[in-house]
VOVO-615868 format. One record per residue: residue number from 1; residue in one letter; x, z, y of N, C-alpha, C in turn. Coordinates in Angstrom, 2 decimals, m for minus. Example, Ala and Ser with C-alpha at 12.3 -4.5 7.8 and 13.67 -1.06 7.14 Angstrom:
2
{1; "A"; {13.19; 7.80; m5.69}; {12.30; 7.80; m4.50}; {13.20; 7.80; m3.30}} {2; "S"; {12.85; 7.08; m2.25}; {13.67; 7.14; m1.06}; {12.90; 7.87; 0.03}} 
***
This chain:
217
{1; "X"; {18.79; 44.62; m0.53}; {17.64; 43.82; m0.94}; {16.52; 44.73; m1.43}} {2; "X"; {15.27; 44.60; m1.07}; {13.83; 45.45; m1.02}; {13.82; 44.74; m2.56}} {3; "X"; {13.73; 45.48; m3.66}; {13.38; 44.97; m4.91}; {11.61; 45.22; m5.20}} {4; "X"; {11.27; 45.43; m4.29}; {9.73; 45.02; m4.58}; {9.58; 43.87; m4.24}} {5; "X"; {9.81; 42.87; m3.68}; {9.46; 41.21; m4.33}; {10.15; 40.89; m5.77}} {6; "X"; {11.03; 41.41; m6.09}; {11.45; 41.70; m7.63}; {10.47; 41.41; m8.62}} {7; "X"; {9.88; 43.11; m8.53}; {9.16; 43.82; m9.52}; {7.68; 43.26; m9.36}} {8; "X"; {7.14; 42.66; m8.03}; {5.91; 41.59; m8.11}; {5.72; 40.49; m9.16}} {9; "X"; {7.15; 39.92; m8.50}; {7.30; 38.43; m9.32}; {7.27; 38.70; m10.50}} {10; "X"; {7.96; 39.46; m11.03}; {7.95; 39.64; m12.42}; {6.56; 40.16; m13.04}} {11; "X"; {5.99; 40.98; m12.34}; {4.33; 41.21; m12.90}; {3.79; 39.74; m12.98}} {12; "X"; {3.67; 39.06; m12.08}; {2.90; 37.59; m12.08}; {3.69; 36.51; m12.93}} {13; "X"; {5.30; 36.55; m13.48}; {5.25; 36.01; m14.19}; {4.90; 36.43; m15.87}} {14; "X"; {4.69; 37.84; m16.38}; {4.66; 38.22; m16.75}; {2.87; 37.87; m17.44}} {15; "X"; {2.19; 37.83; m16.27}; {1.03; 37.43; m16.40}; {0.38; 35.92; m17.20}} {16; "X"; {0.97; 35.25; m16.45}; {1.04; 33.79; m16.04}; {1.86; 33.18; m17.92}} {17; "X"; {2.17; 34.03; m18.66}; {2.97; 33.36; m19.95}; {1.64; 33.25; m20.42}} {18; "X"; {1.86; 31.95; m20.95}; {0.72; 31.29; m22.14}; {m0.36; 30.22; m21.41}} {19; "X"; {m0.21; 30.60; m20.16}; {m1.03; 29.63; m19.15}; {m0.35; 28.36; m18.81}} {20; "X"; {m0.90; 27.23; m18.61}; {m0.08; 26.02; m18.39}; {0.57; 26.21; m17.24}} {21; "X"; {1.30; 25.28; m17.27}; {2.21; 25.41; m16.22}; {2.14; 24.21; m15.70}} {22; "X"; {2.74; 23.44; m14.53}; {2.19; 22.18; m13.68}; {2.96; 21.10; m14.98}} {23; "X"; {2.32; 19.85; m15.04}; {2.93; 18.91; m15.34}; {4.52; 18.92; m15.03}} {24; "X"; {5.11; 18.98; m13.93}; {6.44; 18.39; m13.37}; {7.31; 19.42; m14.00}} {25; "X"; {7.33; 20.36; m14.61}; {7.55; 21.37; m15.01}; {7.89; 21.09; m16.58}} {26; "X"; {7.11; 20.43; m17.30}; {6.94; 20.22; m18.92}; {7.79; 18.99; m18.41}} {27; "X"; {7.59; 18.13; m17.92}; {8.16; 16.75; m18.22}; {10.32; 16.98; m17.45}} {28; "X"; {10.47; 18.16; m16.71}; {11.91; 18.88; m16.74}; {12.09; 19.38; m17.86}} {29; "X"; {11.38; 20.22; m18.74}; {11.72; 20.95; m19.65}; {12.01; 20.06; m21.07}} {30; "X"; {11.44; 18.67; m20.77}; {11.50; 17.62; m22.29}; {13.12; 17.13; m22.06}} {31; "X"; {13.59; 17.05; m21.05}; {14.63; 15.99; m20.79}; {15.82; 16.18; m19.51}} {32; "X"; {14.84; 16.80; m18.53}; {15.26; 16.97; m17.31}; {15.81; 15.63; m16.72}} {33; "X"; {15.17; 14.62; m17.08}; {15.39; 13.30; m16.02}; {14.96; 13.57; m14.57}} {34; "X"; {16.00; 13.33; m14.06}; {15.69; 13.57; m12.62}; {14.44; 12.49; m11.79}} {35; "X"; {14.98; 11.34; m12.30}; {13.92; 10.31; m12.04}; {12.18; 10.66; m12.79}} {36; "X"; {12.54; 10.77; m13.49}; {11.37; 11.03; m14.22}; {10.11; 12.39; m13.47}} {37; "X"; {10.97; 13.15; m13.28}; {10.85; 14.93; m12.16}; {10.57; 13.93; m11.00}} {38; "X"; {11.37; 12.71; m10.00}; {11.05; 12.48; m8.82}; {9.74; 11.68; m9.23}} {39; "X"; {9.62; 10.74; m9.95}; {8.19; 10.12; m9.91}; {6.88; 10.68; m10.33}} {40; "X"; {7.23; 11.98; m11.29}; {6.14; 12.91; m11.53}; {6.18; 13.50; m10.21}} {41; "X"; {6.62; 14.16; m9.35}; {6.48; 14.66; m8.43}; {5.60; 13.71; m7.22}} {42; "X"; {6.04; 12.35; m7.03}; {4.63; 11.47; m6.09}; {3.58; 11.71; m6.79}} {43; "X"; {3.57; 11.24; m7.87}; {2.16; 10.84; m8.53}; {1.43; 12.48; m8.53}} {44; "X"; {1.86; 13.90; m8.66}; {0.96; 14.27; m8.41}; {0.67; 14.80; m6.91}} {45; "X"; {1.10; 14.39; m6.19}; {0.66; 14.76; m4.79}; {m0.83; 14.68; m4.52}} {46; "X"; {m1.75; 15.58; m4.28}; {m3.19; 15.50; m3.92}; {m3.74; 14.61; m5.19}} {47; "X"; {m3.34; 15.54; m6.14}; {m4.23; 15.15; m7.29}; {m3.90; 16.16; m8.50}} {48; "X"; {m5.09; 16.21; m9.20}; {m4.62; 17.07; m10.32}; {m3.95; 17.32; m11.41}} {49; "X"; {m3.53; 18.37; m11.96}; {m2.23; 17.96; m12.86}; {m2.52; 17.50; m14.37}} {50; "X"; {m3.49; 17.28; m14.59}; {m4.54; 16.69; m15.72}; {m4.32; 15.18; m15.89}} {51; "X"; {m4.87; 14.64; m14.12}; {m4.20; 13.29; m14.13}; {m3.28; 13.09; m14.20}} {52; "X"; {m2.07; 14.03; m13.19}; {m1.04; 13.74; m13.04}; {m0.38; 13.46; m14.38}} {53; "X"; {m0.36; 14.34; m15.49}; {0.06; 14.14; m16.92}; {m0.30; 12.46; m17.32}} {54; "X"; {m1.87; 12.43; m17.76}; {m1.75; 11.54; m17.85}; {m1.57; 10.01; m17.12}} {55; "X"; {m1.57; 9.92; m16.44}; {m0.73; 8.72; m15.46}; {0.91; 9.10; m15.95}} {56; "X"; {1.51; 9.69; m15.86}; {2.65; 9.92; m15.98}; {3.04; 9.31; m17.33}} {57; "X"; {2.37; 9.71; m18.44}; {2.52; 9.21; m19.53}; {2.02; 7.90; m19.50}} {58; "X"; {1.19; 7.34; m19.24}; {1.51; 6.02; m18.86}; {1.94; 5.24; m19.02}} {59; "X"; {2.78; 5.41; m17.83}; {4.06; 4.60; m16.97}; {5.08; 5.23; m17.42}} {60; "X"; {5.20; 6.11; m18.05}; {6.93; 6.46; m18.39}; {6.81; 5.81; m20.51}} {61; "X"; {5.76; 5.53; m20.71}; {5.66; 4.70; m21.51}; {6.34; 3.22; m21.89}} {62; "X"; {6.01; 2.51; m20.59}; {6.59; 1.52; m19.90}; {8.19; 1.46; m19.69}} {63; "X"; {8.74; 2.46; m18.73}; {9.73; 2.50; m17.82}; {9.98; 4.07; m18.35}} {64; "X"; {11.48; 3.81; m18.07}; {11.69; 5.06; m17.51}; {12.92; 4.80; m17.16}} {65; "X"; {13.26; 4.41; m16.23}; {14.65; 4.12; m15.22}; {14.54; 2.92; m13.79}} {66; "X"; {14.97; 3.24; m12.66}; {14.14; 2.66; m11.85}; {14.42; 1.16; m12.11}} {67; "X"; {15.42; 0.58; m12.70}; {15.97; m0.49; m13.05}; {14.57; m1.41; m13.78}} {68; "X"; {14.15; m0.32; m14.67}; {12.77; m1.21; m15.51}; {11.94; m1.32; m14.60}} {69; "X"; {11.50; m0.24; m13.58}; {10.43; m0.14; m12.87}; {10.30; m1.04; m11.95}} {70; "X"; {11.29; m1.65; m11.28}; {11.47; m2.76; m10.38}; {10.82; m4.26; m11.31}} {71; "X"; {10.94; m4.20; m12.37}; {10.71; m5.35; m13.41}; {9.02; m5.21; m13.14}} {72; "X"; {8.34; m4.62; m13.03}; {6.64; m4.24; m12.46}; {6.21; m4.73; m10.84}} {73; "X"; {5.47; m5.34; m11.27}; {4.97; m5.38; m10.15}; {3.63; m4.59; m9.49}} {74; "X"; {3.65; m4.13; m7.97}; {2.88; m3.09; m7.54}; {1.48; m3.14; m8.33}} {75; "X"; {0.92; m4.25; m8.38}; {m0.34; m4.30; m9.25}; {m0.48; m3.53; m10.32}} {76; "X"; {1.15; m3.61; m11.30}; {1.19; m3.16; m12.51}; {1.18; m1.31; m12.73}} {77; "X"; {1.88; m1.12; m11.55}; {2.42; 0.33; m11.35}; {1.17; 1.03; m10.74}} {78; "X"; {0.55; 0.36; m10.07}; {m1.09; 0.86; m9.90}; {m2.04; 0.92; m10.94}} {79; "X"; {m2.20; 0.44; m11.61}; {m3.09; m0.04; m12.80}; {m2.93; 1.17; m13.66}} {80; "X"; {m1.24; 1.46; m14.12}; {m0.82; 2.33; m14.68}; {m1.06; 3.74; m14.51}} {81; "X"; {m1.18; 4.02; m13.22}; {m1.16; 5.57; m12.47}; {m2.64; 5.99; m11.93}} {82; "X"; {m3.67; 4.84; m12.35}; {m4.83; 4.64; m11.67}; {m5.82; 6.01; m12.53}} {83; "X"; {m6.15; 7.37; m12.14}; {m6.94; 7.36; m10.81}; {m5.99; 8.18; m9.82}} {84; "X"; {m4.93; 8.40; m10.14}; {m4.15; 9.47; m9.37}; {m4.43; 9.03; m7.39}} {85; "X"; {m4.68; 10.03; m6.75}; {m4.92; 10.09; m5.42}; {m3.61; 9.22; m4.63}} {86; "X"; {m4.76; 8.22; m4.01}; {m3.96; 7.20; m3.42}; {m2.57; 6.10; m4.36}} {87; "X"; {m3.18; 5.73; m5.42}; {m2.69; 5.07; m5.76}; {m2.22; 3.68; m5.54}} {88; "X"; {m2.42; 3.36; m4.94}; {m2.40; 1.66; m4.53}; {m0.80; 2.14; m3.99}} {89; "X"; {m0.76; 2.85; m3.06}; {0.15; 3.50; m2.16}; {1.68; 3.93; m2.81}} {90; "X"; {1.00; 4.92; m3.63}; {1.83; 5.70; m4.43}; {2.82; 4.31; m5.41}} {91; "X"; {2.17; 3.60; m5.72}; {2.44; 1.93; m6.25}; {3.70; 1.30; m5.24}} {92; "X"; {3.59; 1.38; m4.49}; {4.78; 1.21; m3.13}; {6.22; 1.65; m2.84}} {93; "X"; {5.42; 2.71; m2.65}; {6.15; 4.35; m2.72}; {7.53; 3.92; m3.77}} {94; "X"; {6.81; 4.10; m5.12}; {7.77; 3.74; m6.65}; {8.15; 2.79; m6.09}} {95; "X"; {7.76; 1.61; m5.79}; {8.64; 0.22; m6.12}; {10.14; 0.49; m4.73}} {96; "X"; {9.70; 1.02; m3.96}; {10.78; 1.03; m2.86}; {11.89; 2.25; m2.90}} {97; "X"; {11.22; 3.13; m3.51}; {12.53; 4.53; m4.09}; {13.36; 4.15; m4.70}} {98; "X"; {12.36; 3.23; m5.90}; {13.08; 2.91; m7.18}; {14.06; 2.27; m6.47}} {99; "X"; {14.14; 0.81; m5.86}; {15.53; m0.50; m5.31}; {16.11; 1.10; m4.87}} {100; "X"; {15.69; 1.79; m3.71}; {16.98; 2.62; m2.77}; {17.82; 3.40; m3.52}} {101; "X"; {17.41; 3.61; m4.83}; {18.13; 4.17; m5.70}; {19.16; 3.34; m6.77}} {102; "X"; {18.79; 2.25; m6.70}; {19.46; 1.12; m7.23}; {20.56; 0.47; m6.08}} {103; "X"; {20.02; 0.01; m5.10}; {20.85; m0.47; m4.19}; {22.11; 0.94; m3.30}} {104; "X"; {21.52; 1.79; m3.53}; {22.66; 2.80; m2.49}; {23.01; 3.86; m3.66}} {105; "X"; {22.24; 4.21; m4.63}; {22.95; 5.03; m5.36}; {23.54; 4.71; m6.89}} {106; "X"; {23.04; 3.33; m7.12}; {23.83; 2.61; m8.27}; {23.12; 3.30; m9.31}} {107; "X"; {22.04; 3.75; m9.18}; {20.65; 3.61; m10.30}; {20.38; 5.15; m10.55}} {108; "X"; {21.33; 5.96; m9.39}; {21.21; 7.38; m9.92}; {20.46; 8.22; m9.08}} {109; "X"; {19.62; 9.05; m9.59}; {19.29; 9.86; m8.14}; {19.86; 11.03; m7.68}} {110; "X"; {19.59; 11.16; m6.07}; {21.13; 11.87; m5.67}; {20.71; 13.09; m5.78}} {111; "X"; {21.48; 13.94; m5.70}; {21.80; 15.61; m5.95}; {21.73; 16.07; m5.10}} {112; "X"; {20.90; 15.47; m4.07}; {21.68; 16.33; m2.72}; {20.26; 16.44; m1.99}} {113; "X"; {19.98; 17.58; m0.82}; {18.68; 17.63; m0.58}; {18.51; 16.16; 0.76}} {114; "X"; {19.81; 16.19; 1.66}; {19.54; 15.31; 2.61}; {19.46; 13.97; 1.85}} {115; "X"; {20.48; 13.41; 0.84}; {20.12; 11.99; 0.41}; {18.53; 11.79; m0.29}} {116; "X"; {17.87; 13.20; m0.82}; {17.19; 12.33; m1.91}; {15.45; 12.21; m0.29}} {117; "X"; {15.93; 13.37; 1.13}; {14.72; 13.18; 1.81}; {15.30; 11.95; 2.38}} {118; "X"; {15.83; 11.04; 2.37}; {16.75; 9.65; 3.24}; {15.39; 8.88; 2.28}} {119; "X"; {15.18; 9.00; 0.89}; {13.90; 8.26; 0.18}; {12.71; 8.21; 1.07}} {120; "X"; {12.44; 7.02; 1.17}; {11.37; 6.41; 1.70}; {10.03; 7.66; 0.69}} {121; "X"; {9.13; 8.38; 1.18}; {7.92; 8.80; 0.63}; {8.61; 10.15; m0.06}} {122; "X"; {9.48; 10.54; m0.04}; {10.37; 11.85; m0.34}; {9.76; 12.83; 0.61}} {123; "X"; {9.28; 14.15; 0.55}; {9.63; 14.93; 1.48}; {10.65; 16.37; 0.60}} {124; "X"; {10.15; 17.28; 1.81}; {11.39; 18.29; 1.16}; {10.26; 19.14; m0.21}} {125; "X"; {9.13; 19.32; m0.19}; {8.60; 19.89; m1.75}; {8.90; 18.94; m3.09}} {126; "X"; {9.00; 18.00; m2.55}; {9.32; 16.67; m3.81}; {10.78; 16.97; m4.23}} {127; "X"; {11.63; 17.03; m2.89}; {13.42; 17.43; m3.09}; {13.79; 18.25; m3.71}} {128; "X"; {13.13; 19.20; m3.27}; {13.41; 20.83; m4.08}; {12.98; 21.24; m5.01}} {129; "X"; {12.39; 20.61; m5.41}; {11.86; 20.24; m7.02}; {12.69; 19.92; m7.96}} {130; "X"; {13.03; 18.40; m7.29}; {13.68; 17.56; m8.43}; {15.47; 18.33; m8.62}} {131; "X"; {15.90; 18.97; m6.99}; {17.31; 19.65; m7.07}; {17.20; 20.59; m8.25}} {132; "X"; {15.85; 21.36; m8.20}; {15.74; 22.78; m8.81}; {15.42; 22.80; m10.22}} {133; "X"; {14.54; 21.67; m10.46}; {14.30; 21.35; m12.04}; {14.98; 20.47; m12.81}} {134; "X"; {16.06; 19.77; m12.29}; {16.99; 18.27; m13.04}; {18.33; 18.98; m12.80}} {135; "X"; {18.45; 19.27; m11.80}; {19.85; 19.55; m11.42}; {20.84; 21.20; m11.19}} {136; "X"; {19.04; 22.11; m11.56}; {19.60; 23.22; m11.63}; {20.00; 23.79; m9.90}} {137; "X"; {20.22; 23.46; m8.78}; {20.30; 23.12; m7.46}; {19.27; 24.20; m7.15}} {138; "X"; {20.28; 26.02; m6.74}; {19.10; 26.95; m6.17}; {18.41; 26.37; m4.80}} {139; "X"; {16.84; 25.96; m5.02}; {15.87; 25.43; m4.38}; {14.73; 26.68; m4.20}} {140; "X"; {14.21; 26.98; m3.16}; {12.32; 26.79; m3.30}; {11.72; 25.62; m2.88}} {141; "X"; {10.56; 25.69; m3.57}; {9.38; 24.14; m3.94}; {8.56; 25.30; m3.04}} {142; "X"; {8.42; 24.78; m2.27}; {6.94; 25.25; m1.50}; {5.63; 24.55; m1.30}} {143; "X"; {4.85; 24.67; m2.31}; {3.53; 23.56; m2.05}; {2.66; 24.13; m1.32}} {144; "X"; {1.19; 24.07; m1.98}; {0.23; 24.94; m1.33}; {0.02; 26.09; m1.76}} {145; "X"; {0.17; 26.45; m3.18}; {0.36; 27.33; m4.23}; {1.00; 28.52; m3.49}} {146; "X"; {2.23; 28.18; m3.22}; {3.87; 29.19; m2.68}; {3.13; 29.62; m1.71}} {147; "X"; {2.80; 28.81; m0.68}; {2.61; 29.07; 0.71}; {1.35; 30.41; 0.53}} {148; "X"; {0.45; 29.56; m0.11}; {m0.62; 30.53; 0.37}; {m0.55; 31.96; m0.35}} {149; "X"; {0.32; 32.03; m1.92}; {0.54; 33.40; m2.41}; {1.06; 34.43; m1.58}} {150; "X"; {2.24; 33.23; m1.18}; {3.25; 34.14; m0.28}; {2.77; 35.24; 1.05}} {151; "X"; {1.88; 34.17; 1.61}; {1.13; 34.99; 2.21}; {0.00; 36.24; 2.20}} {152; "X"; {m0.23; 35.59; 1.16}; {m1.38; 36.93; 0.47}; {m1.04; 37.82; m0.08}} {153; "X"; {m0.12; 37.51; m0.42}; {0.92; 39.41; m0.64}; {1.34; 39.85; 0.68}} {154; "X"; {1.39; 39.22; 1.32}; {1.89; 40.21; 2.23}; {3.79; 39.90; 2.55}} {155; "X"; {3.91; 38.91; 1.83}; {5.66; 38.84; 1.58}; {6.34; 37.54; 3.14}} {156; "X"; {5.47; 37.03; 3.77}; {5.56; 36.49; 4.77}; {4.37; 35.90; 5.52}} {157; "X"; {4.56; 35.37; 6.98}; {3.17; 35.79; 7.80}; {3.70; 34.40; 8.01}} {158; "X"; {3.73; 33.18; 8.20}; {3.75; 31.65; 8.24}; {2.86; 30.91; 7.97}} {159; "X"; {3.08; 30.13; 9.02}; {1.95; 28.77; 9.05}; {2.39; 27.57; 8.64}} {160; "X"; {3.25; 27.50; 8.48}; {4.37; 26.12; 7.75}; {4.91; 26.14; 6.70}} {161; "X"; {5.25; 25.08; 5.62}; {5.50; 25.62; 4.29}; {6.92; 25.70; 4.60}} {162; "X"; {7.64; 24.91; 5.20}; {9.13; 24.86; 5.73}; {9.29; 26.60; 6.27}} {163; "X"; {8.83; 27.02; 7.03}; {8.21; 28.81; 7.35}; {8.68; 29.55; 6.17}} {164; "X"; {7.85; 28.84; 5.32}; {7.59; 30.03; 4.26}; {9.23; 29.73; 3.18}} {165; "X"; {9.97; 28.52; 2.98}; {10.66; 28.24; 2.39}; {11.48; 29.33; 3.12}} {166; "X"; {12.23; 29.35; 4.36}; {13.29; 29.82; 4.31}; {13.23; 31.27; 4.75}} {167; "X"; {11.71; 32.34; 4.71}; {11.48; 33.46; 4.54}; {11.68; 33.96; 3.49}} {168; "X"; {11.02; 33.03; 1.93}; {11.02; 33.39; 0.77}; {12.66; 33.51; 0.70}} {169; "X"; {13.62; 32.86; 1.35}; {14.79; 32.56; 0.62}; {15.69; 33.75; 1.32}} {170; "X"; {15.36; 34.32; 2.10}; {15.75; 35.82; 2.70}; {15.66; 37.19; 1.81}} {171; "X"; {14.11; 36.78; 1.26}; {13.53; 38.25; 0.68}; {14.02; 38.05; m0.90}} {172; "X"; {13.64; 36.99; m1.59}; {13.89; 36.96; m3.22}; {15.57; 36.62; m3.05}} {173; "X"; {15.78; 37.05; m4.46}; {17.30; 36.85; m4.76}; {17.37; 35.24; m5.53}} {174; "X"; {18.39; 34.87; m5.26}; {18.64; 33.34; m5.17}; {18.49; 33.00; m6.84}} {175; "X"; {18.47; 33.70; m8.06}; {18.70; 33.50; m9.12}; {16.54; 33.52; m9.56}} {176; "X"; {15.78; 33.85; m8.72}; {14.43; 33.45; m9.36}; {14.13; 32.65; m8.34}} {177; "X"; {14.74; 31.73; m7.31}; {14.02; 30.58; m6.39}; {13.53; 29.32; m7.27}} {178; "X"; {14.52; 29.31; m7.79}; {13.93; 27.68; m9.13}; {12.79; 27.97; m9.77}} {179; "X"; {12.63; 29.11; m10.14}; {10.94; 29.10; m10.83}; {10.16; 30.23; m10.51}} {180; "X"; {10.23; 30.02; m9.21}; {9.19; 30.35; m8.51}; {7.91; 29.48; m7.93}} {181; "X"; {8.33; 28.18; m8.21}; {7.20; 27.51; m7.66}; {6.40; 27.59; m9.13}} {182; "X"; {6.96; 27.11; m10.40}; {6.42; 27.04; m11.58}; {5.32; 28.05; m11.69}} {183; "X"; {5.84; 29.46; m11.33}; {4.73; 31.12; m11.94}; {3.86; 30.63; m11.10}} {184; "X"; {4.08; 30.16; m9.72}; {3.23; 30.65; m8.82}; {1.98; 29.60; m8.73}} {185; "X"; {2.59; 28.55; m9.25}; {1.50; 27.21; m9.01}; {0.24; 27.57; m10.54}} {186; "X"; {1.20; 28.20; m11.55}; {0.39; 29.06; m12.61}; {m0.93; 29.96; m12.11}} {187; "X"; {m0.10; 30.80; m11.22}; {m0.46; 31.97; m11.19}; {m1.74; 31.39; m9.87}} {188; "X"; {m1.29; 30.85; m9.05}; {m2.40; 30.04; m8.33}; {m3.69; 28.97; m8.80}} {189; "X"; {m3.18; 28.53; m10.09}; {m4.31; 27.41; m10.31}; {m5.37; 28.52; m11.33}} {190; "X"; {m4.99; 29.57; m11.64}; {m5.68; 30.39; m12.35}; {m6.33; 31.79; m12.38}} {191; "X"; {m5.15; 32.31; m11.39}; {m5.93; 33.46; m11.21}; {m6.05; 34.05; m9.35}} {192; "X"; {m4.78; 33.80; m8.79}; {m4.66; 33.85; m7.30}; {m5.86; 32.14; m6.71}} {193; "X"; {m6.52; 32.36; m6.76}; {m7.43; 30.71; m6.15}; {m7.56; 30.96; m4.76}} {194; "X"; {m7.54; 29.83; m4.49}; {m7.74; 29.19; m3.10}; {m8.91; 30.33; m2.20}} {195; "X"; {m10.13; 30.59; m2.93}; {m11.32; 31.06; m2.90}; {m11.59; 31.93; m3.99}} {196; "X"; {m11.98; 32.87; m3.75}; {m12.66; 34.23; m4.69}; {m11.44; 34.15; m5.84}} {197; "X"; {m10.44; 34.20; m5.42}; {m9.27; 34.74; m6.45}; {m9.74; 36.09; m7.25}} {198; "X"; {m9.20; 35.65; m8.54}; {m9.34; 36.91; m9.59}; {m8.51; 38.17; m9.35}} {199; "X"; {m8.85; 38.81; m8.29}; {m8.13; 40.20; m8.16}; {m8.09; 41.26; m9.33}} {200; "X"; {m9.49; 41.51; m9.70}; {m9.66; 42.12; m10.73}; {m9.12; 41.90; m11.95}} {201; "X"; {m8.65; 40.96; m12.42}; {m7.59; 40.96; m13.38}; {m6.03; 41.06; m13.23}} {202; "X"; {m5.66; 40.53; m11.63}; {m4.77; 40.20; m11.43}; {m3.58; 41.77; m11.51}} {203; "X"; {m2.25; 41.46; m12.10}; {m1.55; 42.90; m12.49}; {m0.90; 43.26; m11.44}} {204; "X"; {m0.87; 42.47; m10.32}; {m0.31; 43.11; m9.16}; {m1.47; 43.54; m8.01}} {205; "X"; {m2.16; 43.56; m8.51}; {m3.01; 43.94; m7.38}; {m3.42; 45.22; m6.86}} {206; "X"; {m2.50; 46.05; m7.18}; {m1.84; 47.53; m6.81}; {m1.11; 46.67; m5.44}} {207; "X"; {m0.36; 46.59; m5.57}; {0.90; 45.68; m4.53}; {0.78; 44.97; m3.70}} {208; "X"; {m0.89; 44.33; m3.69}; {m0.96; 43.23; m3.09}; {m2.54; 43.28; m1.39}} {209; "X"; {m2.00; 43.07; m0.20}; {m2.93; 43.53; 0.72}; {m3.98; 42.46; 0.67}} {210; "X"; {m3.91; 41.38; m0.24}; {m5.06; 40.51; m0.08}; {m5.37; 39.88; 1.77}} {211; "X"; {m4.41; 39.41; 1.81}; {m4.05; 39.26; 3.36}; {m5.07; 37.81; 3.19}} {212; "X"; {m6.29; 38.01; 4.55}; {m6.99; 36.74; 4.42}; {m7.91; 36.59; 3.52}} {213; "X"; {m7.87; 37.67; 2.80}; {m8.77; 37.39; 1.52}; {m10.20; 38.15; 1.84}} {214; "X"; {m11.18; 37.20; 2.04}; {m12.58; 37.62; 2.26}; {m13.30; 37.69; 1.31}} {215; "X"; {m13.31; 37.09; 0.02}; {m14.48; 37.30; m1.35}; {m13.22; 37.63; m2.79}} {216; "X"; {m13.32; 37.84; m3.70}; {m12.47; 38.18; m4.43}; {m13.17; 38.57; m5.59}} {217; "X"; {m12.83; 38.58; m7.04}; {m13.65; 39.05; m8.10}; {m12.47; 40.01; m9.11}} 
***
């Protein structure tokens, strides 16, 4: 094993302490409800984690077991989560996870990566989440964050986040895959950006070819 994806990660998490970290992340670390990790995980899809918090708090105000959540009706579960991106939807989404988790898993959510993508509005960044943050389940979460770091170091050349999942899971050692999405979604919403990323502060940037990277500060 090349221990320079090692000694990276560890600069960027190293960096990244004291900086927030995503919502889905704090609300594992209060409790580790798995349910709680799967419905924070819709609600923030294409939206920010500002809202995502608050919507979350919310509705887990209300509910917090899909058993209560079924007691809501979509109106209610919208109202609740409202302005989070695509809410009306996301309102759906909940009410129909919630029964499949009631009706096939007897109110629990499953442990497993194929049952919990069998969820209606599940995909696999939502799965590997909830395996990796509730259940402890060595996962990578590959969002947009993963994908695009990953690439900009230089640590894989992929166009798919599924790509990049099972490259990352070649090169890093299986004991930092669970929080790796956490540093990186850090280390992405703050200093690696989408656009004119903070190189100049950034502590790996000895290490790093800035692959793709046209403006930078």
């Amino acid at each position: 094993m090349n221990n320079k994806y090692v000694r990276i990660f560890k600069l960027i998490e190293r960096q990244v302490k004291g900086l927030n970290v995503p919502w889905v992340t704090k609300v594992s670390d209060k409790d580790k409800d798995p349910y709680k990790v799967l419905i924070s995980c819709i609600l923030s899809l294409r939206t920010k984690d500002k809202t995502t918090a608050e919507a979350s708090g919310r509705l887990f105000a209300k509910v917090s077991n899909p058993g209560q959540m079924l007691k809501l009706s979509g109106r209610d579960i919208a109202r609740l989560i409202y302005p989070v991106g695509f809410y009306r939807n996301k309102a759906k989404v909940i009410l129909s996870l919630s029964k499949d988790i009631i009706d096939t898993y007897k109110g629990k959510v499953p442990s497993s990566l194929e049952k919990l993508l069998g969820l209606k509005g599940v995909g696999r960044k939502t799965a590997n989440l909830v395996l990796g943050l509730s259940y402890g389940v060595s996962s990578i979460c590959v969002d947009t964050h993963v994908h695009r770091i990953s690439n900009r170091l230089g640590w894989v050349a992929t166009k798919k986040p599924l790509e990049t999942e099972q490259e990352l899971m070649k090169i890093m050692p299986e004991k930092y895959w669970i929080r790796l999405n956490t540093v990186f979604v850090a280390f992405g919403q703050n200093i690696c950006l989408p656009v004119s990323p903070f190189c100049g502060k950034c502590r790996a940037k000895k290490l790093c070819p800035r692959k793709k990277v046209e403006r930078h500060r």
